[in-house]
C-alpha positions as CSV (number, residue, x, y, z in Angstrom):
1,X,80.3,62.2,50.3
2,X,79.6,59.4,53.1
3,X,81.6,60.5,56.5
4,X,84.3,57.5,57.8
5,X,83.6,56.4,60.8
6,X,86.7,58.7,61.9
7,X,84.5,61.5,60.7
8,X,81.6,60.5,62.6
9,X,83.7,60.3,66.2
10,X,84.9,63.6,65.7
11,X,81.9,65.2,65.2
12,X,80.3,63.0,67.9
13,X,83.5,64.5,70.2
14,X,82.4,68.2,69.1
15,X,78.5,67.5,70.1
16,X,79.4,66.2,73.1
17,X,81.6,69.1,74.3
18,X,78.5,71.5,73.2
19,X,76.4,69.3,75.3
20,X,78.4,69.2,78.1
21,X,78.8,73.1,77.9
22,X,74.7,73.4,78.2
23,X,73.9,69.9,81.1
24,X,76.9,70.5,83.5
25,X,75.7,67.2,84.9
26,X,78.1,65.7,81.8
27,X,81.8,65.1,82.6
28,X,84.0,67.3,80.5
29,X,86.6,64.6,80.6
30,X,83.7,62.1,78.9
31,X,84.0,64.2,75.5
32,X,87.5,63.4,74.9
33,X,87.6,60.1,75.6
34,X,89.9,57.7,73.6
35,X,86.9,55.1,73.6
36,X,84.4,56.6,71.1
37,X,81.7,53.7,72.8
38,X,82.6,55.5,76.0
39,X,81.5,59.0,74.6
40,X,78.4,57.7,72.9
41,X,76.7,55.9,75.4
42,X,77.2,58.8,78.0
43,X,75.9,61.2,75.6
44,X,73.4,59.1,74.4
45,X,72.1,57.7,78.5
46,X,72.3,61.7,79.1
47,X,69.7,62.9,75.9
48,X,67.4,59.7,76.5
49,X,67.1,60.4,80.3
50,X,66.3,64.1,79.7
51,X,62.7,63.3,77.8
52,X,65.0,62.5,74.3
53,X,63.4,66.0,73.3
54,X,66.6,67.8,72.3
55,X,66.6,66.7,68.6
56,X,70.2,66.0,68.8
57,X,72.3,63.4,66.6
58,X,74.4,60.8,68.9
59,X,76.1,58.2,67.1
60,X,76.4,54.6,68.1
61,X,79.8,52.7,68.2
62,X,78.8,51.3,64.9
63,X,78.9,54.5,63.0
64,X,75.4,55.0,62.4
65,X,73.3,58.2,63.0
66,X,70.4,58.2,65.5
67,X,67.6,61.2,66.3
68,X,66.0,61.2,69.5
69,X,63.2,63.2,68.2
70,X,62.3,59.6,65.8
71,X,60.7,56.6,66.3
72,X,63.0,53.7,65.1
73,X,61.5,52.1,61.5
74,X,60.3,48.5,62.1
75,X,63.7,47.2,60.4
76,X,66.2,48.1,62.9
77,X,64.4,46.8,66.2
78,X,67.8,44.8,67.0
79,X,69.7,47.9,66.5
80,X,67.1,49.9,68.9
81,X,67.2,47.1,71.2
82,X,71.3,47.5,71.5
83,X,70.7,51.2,72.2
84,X,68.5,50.9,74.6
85,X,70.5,48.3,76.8
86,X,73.5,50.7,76.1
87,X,71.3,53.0,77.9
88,X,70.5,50.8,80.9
89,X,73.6,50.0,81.1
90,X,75.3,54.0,80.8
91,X,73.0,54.6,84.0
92,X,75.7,53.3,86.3
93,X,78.2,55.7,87.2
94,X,80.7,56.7,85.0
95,X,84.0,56.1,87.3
96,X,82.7,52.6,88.3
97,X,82.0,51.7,84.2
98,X,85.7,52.9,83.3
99,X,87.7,49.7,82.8
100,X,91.3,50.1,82.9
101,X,91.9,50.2,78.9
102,X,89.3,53.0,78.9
103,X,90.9,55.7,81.0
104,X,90.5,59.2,79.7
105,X,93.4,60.5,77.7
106,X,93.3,63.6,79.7
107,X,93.6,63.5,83.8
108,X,90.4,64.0,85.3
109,X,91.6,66.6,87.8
110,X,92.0,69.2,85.1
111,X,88.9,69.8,84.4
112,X,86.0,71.7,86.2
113,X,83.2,69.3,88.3
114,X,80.7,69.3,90.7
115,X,82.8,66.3,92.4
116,X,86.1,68.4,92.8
117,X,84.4,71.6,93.7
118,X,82.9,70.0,96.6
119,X,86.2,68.8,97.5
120,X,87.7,72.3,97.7
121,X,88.9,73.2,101.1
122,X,86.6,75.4,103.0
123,X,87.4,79.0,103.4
124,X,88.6,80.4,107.0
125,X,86.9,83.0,109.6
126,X,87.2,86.3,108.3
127,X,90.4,88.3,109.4
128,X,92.6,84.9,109.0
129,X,95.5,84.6,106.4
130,X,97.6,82.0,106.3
131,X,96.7,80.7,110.2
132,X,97.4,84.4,111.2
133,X,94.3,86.6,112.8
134,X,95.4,90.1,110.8
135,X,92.0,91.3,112.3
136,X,93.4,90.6,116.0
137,X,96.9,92.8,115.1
138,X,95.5,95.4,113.4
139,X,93.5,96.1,116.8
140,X,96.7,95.6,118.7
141,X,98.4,97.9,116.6
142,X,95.5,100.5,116.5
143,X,95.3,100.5,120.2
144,X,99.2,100.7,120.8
145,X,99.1,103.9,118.4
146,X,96.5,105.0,120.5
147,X,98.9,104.8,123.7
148,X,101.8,106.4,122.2
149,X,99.4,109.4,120.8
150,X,98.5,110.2,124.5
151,X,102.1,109.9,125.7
152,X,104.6,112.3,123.3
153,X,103.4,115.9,124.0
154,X,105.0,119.4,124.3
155,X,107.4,117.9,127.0
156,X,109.4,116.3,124.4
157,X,110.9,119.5,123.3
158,X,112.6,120.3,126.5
159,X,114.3,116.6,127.2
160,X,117.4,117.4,125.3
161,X,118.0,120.4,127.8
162,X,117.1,117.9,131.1
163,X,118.8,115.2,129.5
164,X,122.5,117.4,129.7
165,X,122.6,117.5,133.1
166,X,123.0,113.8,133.9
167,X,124.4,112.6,130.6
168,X,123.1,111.1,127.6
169,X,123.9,107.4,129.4
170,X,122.7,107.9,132.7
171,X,119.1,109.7,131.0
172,X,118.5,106.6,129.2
173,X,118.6,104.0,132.2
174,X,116.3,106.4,133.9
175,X,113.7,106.9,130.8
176,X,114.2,103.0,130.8
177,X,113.6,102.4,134.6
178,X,110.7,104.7,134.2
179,X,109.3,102.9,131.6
180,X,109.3,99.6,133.4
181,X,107.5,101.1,136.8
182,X,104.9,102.6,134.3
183,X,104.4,99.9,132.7
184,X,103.9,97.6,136.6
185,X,101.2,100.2,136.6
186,X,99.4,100.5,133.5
187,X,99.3,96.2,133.9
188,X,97.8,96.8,137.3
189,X,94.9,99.4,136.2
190,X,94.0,96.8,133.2
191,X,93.7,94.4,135.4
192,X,91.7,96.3,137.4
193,X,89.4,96.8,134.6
194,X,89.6,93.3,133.2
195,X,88.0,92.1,136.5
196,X,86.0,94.9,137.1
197,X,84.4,94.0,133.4
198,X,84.4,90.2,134.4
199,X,83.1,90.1,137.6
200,X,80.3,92.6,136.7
201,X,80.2,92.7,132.9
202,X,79.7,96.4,132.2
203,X,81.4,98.7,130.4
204,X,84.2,100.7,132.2
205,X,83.9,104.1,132.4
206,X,86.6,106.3,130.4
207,X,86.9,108.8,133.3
208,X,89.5,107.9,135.7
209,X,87.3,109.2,138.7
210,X,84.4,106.8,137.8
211,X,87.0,104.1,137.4
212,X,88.4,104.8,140.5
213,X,84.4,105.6,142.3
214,X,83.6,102.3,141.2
215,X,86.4,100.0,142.9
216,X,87.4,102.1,145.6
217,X,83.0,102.7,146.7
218,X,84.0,105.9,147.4
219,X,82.8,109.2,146.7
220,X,85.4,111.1,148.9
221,X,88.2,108.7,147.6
222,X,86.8,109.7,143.8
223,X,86.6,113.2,144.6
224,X,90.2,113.1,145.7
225,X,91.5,111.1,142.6
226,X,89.6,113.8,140.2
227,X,91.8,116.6,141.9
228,X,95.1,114.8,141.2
229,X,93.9,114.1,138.1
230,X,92.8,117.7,137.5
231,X,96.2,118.8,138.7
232,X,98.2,117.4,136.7
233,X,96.3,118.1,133.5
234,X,96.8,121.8,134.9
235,X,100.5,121.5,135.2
236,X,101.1,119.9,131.6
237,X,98.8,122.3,129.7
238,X,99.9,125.6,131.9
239,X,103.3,124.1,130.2
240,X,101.6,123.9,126.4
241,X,100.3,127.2,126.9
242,X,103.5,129.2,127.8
243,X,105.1,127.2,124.9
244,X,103.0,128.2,122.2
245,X,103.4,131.5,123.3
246,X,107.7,130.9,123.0
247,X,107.6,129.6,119.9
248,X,105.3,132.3,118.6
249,X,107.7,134.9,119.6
250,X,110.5,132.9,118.7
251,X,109.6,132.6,115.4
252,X,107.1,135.4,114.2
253,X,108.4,137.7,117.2
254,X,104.9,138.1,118.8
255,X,104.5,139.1,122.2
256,X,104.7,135.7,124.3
257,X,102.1,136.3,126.8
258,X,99.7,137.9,123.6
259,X,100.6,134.7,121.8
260,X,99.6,132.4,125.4
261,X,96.2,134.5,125.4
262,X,95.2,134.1,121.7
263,X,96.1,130.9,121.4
264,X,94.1,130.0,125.2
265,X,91.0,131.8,123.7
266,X,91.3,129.8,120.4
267,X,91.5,126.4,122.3
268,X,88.3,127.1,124.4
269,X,85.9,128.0,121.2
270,X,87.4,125.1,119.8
271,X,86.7,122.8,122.9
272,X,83.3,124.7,123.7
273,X,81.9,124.4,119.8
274,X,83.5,121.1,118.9
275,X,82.3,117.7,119.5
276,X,84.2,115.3,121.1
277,X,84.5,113.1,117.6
278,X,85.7,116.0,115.6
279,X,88.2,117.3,118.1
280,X,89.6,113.5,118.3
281,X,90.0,113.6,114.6
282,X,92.0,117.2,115.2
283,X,94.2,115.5,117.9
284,X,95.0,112.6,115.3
285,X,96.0,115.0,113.0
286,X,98.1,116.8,114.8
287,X,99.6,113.4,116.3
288,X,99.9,112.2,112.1
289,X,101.6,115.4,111.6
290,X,104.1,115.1,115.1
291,X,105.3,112.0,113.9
292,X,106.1,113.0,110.2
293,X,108.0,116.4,111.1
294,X,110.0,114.1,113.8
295,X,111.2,111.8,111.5
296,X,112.1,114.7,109.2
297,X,113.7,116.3,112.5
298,X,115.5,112.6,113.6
299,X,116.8,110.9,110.2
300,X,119.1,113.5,109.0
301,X,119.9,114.5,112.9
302,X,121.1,111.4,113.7
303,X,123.4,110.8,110.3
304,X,125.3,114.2,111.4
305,X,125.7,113.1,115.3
306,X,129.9,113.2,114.6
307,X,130.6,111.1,117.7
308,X,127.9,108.4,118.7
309,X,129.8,106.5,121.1
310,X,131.2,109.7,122.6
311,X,127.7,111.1,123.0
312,X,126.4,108.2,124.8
313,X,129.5,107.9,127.3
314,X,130.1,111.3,127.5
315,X,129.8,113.2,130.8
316,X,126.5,115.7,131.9
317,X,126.9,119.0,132.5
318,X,126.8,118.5,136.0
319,X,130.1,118.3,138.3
320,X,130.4,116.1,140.8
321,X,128.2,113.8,143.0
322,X,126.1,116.4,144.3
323,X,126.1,117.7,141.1
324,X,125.2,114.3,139.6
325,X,122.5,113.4,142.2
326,X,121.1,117.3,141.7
327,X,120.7,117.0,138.1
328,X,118.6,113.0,138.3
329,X,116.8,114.9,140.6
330,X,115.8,117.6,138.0
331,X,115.3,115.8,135.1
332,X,113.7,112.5,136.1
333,X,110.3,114.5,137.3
334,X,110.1,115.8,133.9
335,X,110.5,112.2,132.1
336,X,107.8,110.5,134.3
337,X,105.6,113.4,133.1
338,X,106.5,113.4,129.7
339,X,106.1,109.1,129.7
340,X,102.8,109.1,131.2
341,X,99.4,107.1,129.7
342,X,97.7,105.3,132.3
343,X,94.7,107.1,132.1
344,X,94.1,105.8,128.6
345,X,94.6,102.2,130.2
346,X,90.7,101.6,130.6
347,X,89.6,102.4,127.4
348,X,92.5,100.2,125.5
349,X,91.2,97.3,127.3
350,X,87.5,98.2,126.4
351,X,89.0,98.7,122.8
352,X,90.1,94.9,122.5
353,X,86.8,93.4,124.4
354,X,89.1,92.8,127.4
355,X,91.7,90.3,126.1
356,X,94.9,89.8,128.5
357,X,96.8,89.1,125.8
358,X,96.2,91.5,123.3
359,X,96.1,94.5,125.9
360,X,99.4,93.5,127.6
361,X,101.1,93.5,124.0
362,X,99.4,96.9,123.5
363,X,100.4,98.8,126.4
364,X,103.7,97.2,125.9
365,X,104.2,98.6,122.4
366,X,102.3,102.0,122.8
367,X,104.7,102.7,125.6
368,X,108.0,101.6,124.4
369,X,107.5,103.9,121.3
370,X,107.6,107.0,123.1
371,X,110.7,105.9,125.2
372,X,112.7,105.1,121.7
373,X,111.8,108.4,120.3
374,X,112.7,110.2,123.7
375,X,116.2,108.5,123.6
376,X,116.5,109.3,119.7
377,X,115.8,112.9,120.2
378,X,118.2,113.4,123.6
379,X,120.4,111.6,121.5
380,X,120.6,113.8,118.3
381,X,120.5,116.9,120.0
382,X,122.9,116.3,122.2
383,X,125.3,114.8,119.6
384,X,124.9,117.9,117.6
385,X,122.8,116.8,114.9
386,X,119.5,119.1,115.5
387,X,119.4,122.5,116.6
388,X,116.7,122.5,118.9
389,X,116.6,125.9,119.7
390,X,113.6,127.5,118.6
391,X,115.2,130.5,116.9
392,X,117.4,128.4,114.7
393,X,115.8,125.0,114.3
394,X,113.9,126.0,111.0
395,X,110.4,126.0,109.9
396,X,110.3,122.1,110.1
397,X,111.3,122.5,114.4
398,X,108.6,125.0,114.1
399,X,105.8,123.1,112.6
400,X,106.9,119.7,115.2
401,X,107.2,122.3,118.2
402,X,103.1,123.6,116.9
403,X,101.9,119.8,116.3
404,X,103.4,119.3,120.0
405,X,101.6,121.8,121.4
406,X,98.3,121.3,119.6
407,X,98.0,117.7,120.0
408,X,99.0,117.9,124.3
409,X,96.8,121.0,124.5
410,X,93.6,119.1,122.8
411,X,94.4,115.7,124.7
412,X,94.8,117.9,128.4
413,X,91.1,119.9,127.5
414,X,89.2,116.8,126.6
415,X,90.5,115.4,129.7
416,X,89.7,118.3,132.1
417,X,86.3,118.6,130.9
418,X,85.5,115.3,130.9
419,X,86.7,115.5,134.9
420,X,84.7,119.0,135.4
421,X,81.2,117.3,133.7
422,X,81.0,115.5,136.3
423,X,80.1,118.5,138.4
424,X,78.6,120.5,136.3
425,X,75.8,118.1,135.0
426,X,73.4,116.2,137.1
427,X,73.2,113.4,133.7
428,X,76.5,114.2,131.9
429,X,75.0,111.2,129.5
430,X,72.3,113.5,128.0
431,X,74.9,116.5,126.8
432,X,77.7,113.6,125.7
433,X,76.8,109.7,125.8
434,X,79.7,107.6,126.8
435,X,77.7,105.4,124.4
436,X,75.8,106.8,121.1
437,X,72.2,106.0,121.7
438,X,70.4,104.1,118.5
439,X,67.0,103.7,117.4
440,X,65.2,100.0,117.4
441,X,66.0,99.8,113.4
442,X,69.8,100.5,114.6
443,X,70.1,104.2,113.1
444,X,71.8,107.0,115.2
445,X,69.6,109.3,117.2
446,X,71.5,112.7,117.0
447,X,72.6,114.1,120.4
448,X,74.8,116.8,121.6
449,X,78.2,115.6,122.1
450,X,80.0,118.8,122.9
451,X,81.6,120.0,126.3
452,X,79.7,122.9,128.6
453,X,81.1,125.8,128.8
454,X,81.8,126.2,132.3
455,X,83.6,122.9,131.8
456,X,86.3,124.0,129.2
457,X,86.4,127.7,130.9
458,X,87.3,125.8,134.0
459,X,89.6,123.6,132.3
460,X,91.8,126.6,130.7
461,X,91.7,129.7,132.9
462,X,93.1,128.1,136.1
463,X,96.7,127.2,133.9
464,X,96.9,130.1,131.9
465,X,96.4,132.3,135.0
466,X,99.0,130.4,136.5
467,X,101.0,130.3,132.8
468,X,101.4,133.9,132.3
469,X,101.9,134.9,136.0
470,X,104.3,133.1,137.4
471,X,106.7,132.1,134.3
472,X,106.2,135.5,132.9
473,X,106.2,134.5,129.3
474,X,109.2,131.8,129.3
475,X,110.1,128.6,130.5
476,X,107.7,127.0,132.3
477,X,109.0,123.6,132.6
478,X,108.5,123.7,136.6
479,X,105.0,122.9,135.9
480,X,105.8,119.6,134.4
481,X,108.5,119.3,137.4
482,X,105.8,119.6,140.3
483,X,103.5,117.3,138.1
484,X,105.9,114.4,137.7
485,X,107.0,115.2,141.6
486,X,103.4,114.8,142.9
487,X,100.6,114.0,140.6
488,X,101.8,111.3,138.7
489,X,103.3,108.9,141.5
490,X,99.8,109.8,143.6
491,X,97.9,109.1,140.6
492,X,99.8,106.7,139.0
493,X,101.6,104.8,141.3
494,X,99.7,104.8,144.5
495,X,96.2,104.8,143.2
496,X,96.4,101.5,141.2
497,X,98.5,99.8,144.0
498,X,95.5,100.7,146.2
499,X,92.8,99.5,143.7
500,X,94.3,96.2,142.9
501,X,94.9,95.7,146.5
502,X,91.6,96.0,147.4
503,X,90.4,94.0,144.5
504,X,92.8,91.0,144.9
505,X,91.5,91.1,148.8
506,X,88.3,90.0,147.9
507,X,89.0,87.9,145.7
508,X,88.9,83.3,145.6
509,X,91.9,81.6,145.5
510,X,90.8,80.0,142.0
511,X,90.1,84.1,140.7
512,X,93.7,85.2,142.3
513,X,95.4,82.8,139.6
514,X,93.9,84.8,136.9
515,X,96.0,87.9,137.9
516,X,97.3,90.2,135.0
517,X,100.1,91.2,136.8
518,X,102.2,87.9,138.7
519,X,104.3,87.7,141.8
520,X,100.9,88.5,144.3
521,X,101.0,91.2,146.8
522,X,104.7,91.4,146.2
523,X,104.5,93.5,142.9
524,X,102.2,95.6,144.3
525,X,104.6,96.0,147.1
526,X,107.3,96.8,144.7
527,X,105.2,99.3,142.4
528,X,104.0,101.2,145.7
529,X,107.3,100.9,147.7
530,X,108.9,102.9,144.5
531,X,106.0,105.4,143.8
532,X,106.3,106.4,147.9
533,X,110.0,106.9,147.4
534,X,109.8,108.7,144.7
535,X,107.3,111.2,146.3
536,X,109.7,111.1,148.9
537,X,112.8,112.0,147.5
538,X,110.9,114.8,145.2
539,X,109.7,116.5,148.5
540,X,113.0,116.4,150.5
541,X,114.7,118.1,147.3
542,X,112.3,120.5,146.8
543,X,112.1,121.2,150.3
544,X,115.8,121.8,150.6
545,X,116.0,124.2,147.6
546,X,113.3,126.1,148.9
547,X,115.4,126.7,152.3
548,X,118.3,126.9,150.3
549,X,116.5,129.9,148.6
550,X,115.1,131.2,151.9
551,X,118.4,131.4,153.5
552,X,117.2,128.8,156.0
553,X,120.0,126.6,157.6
């Protein structure tokens, strides 16, 4: 049977499509045009162009049948003269050849090309969706984590009991005017660094004493720094110490001051055999598991509070004025302490290559986290949703007092040996690299990364003597009072006044507009007038309890 000419287009339709499967350089949208002639000649231009080596049937808009693999018989020159000018004439690009009665059926845009690949939008830097740099925040947040990690410690278990005194109101505008003059100064020492790194571009060091060396050209002025430092790293981990000895007797009714020796001995094979990266990844850890038992701890204390507006208005324990003033002047020492993370200020800003922006947002969020989670926990407790007494608090108050305790303990002994090495080794870089040290193909040469041991010896036998002598196997939150009363304004307060002073000094009028911190010399003068007062007012209290004590008129 002889196929119509219906028949034929079809089939021509079909070989098209296989075609155009195999030569991509043939429109998809050709083979289902509604113009058989419009399919042919394509076809046809396509095979004859190729070498017409393919032994492939196209068909003519007459109907008839056509190898390209055959020379045309002597009888149909006219016919092989039509093809061939079809062909000539196919050559000219398709869109321009499409007449208006010969649009495809089908829109053009749905199928596959070269043309509309090209056209595709290009794709954006890495790290980008949707205009937003997810790369950017997810260093923000990293380094804000990284803030509030250094900040919440062992202190945090005793805030409820210094937060009584004044009241639960009163205790949270102080943990909010603290936050704000912490917060002057962490700006301060990252801009410190940020200029340091600009005008010089080096890396700043991650040891407070070798920031400070550097700025203040100073080796007495260092030396001085590194005993505040060292001081009040004492004081906070002479505190951890004691505790973990309290909660062990509390809870497994161990001798305290055993429990304080054990657990001192533990902590300096740990941070004697360890390397710096593994105990990091303990002090995450223990951070990871702080945070999960103090959401287990705040959730369910906070939906039994009975009277939340009552326990926010409600009076402190203390009566009266002098009372009042007696009891701010008691607990606010231990909330600096407990609030502190400027030392961890130069290596945030190393973290995110020095950016102004990203660090301010970073400091800004790492240290308002702790302050919300202070005024949670005051609030619970005190509104009689937790027990946080460590005989009755249950094993979940027991395994947040221990991640406390680890994670301060671990942060404090990383700190003071960091301090001590650079006494006790002439090139601290060969026994721990600030930086690892690679090969010229990029691989890591292996190195000792751990602490010496006079370095961790030093940095626990000076607070445990002074742990289990003088508090005698209890409370020891006097050690966090004298560090907030001293150290921390000296170290925190004055010290980065003093360095951005000296900085801003030297500085052009075109560099002083780059300041991290604005208002000039007059927010240093604020930062520096409040740390002095501060010191002040913790000396003249202390001074007149200790008369007070004496019998001294």
């Amino acid at each position: 049977m002889t196929p119509s000419r219906s028949q034929h287009h079809q089939l021509l339709a079909f070989a098209i499509v296989l075609f155009a499967h195999h030569d991509s350089s043939v429109p998809l949208a050709c083979a289902f045009s509604s113009t058989p002639s419009l399919a042919a000649r394509t076809f046809t231009a396509r095979t004859n162009a190729r070498g017409k080596n393919f032994g492939l049937h196209a068909t003519s808009s007459s109907g008839s049948s056509l190898s390209s693999s055959e020379t045309p018989a002597p009888d149909s020159k006219l016919r092989t003269r039509k093809k061939n000018e079809l062909t000539k004439s196919s050559l000219i690009p398709l869109r321009s050849s499409i007449s208006s009665d010969e649009s495809p059926s089908f829109d053009e845009s749905m199928w596959f090309n070269k043309e509309a690949t090209a056209k595709s939008p290009p794709r954006g830097p890495i790290g980008m969706v949707d205009g937003v740099d997810m790369s950017g925040i997810m260093s923000v947040l990293s380094a804000a984590l990284l803030v509030t990690g250094s900040t919440v410690g062992a202190g945090m278990m005793i805030l409820p009991e210094a937060a009584a005194g004044p009241g639960m109101g009163v205790s949270t505008m102080l943990f909010l005017g603290i936050f704000c003059i912490n917060l002057l100064s962490g700006y301060l020492i990252a801009e410190v660094a940020i200029k340091q790194h600009e005008n010089s571009s080096c890396e700043i060091p991650s040891s407070f004493k070798e920031f400070a060396d550097v700025n203040l050209q100073s080796e007495m002025a260092g030396n001085v720094i590194a005993s505040i430092s060292l001081l009040c790293n004492f004081c906070v981990l002479s505190f951890d110490l004691v505790r973990a000895g309290e909660v062990s007797n509390a809870n497994f009714l161990v001798d305290p001051t055993s429990a304080t020796l054990a657990f001192a001995a533990l902590l300096s094979v740990v941070g004697f055999t360890q390397s710096m990266e593994n105990l990091s990844r303990v002090s995450s850890m223990a951070v990871a598991a702080l945070f999960i038992t103090f959401g287990s701890l705040l959730v369910p204390g906070l939906i039994h509070v009975q009277d939340p507006v009552g326990t926010l208005f409600a009076p402190g324990t203390a009566e009266g004025s002098d009372g009042m003033m007696h009891a701010i002047q008691s607990a606010a020492p231990i909330f600096v302490t407990t609030s502190v993370y400027q030392n961890i200020v130069p290596s945030v800003t190393k973290m995110l290559d020095y950016d102004r922006t990203k660090t301010a947002a970073a400091i800004f969020l790492g240290a308002g986290i702790p302050v919300c989670m202070y005024v949670a926990w005051c609030f619970a407790v005190l509104g009689g949703g937790v027990d946080s007494s460590l005989a009755g608090g249950g094993p979940i108050l027991t395994a947040f007092s221990a991640a406390c305790i680890v994670a301060s303990s671990i942060s404090c002994i990383m700190s003071l040996a960091e301090e001590l090495e650079n006494y006790f080794s002439n090139k601290p870089e060969e026994s721990r690299p600030a930086l690892p040290a690679v090969t010229d193909n990029g691989d890591d040469l292996p190195q000792k990364e751990t602490f010496s041991l006079p370095s961790v010896l030093l940095s626990v036998l000076p607070p445990l003597t002074a742990g289990v002598l003088l508090s005698g196997g209890h409370d020891f939150s006097v050690a966090l009072h004298c560090a907030g009363s001293y150290g921390m304004p000296l170290l925190y307060g004055v010290i980065p006044v003093a360095l951005a002073w000296i900085q801003r000094t030297k500085e052009t009028p075109t560099e002083a507009s780059n300041d991290f911190v604005p208002g000039g010399f007059a927010s240093l003068g604020l930062l520096g007038a409040a740390s002095t007062g501060f010191l002040a007012q913790g000396f003249g209290a202390d001074l007149e309890s200790i008369m007070a004590a004496t019998g001294i008129p």
